[in-house]
C-alpha positions as CSV (number, residue, x, y, z in Angstrom):
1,X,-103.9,-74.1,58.7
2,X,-102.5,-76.8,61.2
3,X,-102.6,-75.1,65.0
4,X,-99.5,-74.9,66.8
5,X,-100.8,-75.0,69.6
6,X,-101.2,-79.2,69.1
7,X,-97.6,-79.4,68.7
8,X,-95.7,-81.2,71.7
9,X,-93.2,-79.4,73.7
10,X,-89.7,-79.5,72.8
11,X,-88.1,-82.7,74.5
12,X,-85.1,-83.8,76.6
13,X,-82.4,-86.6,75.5
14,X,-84.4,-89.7,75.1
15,X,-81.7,-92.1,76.8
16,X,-83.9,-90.4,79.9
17,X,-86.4,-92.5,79.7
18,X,-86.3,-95.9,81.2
19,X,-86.9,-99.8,79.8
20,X,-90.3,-100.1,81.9
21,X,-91.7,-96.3,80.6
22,X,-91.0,-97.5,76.9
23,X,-92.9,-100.9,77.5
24,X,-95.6,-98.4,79.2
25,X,-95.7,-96.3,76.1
26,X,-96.2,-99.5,74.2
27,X,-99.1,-100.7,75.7
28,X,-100.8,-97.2,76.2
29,X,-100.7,-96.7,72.6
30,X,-101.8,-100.2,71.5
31,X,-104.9,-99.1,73.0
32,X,-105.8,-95.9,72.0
33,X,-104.7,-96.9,68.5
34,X,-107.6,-99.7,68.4
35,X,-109.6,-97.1,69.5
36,X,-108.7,-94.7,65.9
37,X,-107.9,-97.2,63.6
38,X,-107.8,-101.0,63.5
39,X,-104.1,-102.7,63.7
40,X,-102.8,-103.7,59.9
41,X,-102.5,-107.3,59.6
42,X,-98.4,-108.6,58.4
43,X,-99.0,-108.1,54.1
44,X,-95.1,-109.2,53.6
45,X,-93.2,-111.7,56.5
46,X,-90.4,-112.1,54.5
47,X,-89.4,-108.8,53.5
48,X,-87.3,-108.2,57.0
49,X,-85.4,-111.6,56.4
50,X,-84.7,-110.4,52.5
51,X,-83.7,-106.4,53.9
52,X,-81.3,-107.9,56.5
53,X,-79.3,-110.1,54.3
54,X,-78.4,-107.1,52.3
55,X,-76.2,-105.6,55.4
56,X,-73.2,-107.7,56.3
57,X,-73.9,-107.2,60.0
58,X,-77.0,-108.4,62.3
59,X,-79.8,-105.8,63.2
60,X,-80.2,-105.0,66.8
61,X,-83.5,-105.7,68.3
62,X,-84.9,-101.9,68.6
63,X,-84.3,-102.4,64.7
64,X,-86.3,-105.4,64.2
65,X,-89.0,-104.3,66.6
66,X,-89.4,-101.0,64.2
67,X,-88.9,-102.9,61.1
68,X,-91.7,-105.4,61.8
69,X,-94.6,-102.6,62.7
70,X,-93.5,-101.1,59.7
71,X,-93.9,-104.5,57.9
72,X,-97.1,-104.7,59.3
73,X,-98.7,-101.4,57.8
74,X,-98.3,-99.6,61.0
75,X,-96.5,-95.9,61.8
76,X,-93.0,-95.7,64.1
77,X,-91.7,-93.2,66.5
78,X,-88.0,-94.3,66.6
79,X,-86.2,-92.3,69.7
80,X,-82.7,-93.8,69.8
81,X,-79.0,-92.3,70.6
82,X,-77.4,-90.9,68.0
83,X,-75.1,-93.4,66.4
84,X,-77.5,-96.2,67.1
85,X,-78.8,-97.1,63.3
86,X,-82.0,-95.3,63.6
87,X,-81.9,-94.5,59.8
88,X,-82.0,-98.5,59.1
89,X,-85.9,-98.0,59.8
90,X,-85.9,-95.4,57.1
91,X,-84.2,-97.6,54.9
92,X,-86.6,-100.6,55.2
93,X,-89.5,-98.1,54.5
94,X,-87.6,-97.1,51.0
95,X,-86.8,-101.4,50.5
96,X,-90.8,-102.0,51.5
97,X,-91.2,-99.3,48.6
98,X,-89.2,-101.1,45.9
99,X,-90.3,-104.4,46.9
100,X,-94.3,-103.4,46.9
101,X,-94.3,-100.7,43.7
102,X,-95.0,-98.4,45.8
103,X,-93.3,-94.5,46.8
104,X,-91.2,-93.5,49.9
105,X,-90.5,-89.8,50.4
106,X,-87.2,-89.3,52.6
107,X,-87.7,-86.4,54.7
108,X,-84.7,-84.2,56.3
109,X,-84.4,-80.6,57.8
110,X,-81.6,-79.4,55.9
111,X,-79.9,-79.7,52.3
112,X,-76.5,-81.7,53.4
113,X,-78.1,-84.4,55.3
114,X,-80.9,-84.9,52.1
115,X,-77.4,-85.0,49.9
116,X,-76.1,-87.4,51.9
117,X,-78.8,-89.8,52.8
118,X,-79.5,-89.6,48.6
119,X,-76.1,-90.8,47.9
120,X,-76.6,-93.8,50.2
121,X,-80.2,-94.7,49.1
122,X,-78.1,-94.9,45.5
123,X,-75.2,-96.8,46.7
124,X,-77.7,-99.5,47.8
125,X,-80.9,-99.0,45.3
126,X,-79.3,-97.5,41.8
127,X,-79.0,-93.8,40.5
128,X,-82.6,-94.8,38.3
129,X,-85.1,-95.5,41.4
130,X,-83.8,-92.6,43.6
131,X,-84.3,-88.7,43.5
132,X,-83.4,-85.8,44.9
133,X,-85.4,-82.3,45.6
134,X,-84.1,-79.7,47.8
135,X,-85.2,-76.4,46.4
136,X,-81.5,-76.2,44.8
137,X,-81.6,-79.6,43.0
138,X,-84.4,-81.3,41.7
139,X,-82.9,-84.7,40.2
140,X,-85.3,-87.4,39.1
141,X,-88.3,-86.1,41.3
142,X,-90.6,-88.9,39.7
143,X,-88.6,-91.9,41.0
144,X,-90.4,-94.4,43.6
145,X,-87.9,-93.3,46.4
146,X,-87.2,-89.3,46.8
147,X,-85.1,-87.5,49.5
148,X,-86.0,-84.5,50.2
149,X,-86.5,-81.4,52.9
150,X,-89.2,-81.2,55.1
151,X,-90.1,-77.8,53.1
152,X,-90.2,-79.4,50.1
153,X,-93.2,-81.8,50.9
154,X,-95.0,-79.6,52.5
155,X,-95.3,-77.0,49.6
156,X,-95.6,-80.3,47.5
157,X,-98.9,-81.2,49.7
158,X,-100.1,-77.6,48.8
159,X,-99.9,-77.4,45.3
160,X,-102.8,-79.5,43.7
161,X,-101.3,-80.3,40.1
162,X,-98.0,-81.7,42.1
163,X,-100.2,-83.2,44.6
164,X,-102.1,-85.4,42.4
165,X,-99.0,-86.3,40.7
166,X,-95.9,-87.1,42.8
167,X,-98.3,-88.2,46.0
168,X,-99.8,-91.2,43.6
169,X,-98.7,-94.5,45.3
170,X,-96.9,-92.8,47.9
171,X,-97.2,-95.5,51.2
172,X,-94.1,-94.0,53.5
173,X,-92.6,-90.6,54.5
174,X,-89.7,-91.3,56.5
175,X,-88.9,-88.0,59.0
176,X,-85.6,-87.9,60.3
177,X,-84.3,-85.7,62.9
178,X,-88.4,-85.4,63.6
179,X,-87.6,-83.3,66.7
180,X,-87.5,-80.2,64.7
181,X,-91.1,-80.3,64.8
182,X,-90.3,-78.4,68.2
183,X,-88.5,-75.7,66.6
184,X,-89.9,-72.2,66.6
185,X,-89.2,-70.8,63.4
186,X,-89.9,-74.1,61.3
187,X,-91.8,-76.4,63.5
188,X,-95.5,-75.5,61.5
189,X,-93.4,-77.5,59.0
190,X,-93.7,-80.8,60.4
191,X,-96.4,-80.8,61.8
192,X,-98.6,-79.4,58.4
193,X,-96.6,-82.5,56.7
194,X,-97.6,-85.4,59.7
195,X,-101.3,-83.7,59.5
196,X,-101.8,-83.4,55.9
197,X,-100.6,-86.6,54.6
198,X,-103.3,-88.8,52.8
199,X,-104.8,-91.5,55.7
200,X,-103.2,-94.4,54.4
201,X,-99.5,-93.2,54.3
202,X,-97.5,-94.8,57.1
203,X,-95.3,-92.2,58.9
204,X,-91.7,-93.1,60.3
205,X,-90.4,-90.9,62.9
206,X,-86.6,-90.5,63.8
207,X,-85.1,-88.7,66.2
208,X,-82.3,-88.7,68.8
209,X,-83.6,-86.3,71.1
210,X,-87.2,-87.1,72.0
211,X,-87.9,-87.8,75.8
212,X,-91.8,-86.7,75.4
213,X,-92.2,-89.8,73.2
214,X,-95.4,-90.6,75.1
215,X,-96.8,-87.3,74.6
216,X,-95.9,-87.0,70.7
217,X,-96.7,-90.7,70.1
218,X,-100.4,-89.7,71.4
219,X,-100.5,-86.5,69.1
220,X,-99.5,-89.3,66.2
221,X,-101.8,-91.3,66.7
222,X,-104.7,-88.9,66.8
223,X,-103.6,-87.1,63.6
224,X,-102.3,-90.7,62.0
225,X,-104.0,-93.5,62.9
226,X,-102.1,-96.6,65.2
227,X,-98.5,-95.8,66.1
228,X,-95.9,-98.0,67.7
229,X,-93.4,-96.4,69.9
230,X,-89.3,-97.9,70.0
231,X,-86.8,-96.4,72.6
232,X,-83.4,-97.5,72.9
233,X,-81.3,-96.5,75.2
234,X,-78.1,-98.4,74.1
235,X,-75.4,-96.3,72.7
236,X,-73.5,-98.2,70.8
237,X,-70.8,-95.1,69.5
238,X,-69.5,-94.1,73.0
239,X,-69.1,-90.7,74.1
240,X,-66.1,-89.3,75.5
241,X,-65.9,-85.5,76.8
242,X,-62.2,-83.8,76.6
243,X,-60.8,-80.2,77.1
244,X,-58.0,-78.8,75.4
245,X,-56.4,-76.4,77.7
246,X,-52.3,-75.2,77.6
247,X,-51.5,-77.4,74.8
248,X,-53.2,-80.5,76.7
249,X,-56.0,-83.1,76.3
250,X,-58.0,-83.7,79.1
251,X,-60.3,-86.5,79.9
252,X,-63.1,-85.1,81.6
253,X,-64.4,-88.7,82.7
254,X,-61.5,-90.3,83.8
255,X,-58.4,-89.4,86.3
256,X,-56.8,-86.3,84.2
257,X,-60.4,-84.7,84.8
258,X,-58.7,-83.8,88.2
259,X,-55.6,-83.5,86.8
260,X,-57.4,-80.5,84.7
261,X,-59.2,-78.9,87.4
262,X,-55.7,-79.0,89.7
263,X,-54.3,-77.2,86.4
264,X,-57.2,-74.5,86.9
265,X,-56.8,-73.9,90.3
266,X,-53.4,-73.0,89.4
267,X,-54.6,-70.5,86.7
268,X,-56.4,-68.9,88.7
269,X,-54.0,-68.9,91.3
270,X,-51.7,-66.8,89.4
271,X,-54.4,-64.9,87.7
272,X,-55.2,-63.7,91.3
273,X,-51.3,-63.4,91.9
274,X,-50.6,-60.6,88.9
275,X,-53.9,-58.8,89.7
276,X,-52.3,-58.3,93.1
C-alpha cells in the first residue's frame, strides 16, 4: 500500500510563485531526473506543428513548452490559473495517442467534469476512438482514448484480468485537477495511481492550485522517472470580485468598493441606532 506519508502538503494558488523560482524548478529537476532516468530523445517533431493547426487560435508559450516535453517522452507538472488552457496539454497527450497507436487514459476527480472533457475529446477525435468509465457509465472502455475518474484507474490497476487488458499500450494518463492528491479523504487515490503506473507511462499533471510545485515535482520524479515543471502565471480570463448588497452591485476592486463600505458604515450606523 502507497504511504501517505510521501504525499506533498496541500498547496497555495500557484500564481504565487515567481518567473525566476519556475526557471529554478526547471533546472533543479533537469538534474535530478538525469540522475533516475535518462532524458527521452524527440520520437515525433512534427506532431506539435500537426496538433496546433487543428485549433483556430495560436498556443501560448507555457503550452508549447508542455507540449514539447511531452513530445519528447518526458512527464509534465502543469500549474497554471484557471482559465489559462491547461487542458490543451491533456489534449496533445490523447492526439500523441491517436497519432502513435498508442492509449491515453483521461483522469478527473469527479463524474461531471469526466462527462464533459468526454464530450469534447469526441467533438474533436469521433464517438469510435473515445470512452467513457465513471462507475455509472462505462461506454466503449476499450477505445485508445478513455476518460475516466481517478477511482476508476486505480481499482483498474488492482484488478489483474483488467490490468493486463485495458493497461496494454497505455503511454499517457493525463491527471487533471491533480491537487486533489492533497485531499484527505481521497488523496491515497492519486497517489496509488502516479505510484502504480507501469515505468514507461508518461504522466501529465494539471492543476490550478499548486504553489509546492518544487516539492511535488521532486516526489514525481522519484516515483516517475524525469519530470518537467511549467508555471504560468498569466491569467488570461480576468477576475473581478463584486457584492450584492440592498439591491446593488458593488465592485470590490474599483471606486464603488468605497462606495460599498460608506453603505456599511451606514448599516451599521442605524443598526446601532434601533438597538439604542
Amino acid at each position: 500500500m502507497a504511504s501517505r506519508e510521501a504525499r506533498p502538503a496541500a498547496a497555495a494558488p500557484a500564481d504565487e510563485l515567481t518567473a525566476e523560482l519556475a526557471a529554478e524548478l526547471e533546472l533543479d529537476l533537469e538534474l535530478e531526473g538525469e540522475e533516475g532516468r535518462a532524458r527521452p530523445t524527440a520520437a515525433d517533431p512534427a506532431a506539435l506543428a500537426d496538433f496546433a493547426a487543428r485549433y483556430s487560435f495560436g498556443l501560448d508559450p507555457f503550452q508549447i513548452e508542455a507540449c514539447e516535453a511531452l513530445a519528447a517522452g518526458e512527464g509534465v507538472l502543469v500549474a497554471a490559473p484557471t482559465g489559462a488552457g491547461k487542458t490543451i496539454v491533456g489534449e496533445f497527450a490523447a492526439f500523441l495517442a491517436l497519432r502513435g497507436g498508442r492509449r491515453c487514459f483521461y483522469t478527473t476527480p469527479i463524474k461531471a467534469l469526466s462527462n464533459q472533457k468526454y464530450a469534447d475529446l469526441v467533438a474533436a477525435h469521433g464517438a469510435a476512438n473515445v470512452g467513457l468509465l465513471t462507475g455509472d457509465t462505462s461506454r466503449n472502455g476499450d477505445a485508445p482514448v478513455v476518460v475516466m475518474t481517478t477511482e476508476v484507474l486505480r481499482n483498474m490497476l488492482y484488478a489483474t484480468p483488467e490490468r493486463s487488458r485495458r493497461l496494454d499500450d497505455l503511454a499517457y494518463v493525463v491527471m487533471d485537477e491533480v491537487h486533489y492528491l492533497a485531499d484527505r479523504q481521497r488523496g491515497a487515490v492519486w497517489e496509488e495511481v502516479i505510484i502504480h503506473l507501469p515505468a514507461h507511462v508518461q504522466v501529465v499533471s494539471l492543476s490550478a492550485t499548486v504553489s509546492n510545485a518544487e516539492e511535488f515535482a521532486q516526489w514525481l520524479v522519484t516515483v516517475r522517472g524525469h519530470t518537467r515543471v511549467i508555471l504560468s502565471e498569466h491569467r488570461p480570463v480576468p477576475l473581478w470580485q463584486h457584492v450584492l448588497a440592498d439591491r446593488t452591485l458593488y465592485d470590490l476592486d474599483g471606486r464603488l468598493g468605497d462606495d460599498l463600505r460608506q453603505l456599511l458604515r451606514g448599516e451599521r450606523a442605524a443598526v446601532r441606532a434601533v438597538a439604542e
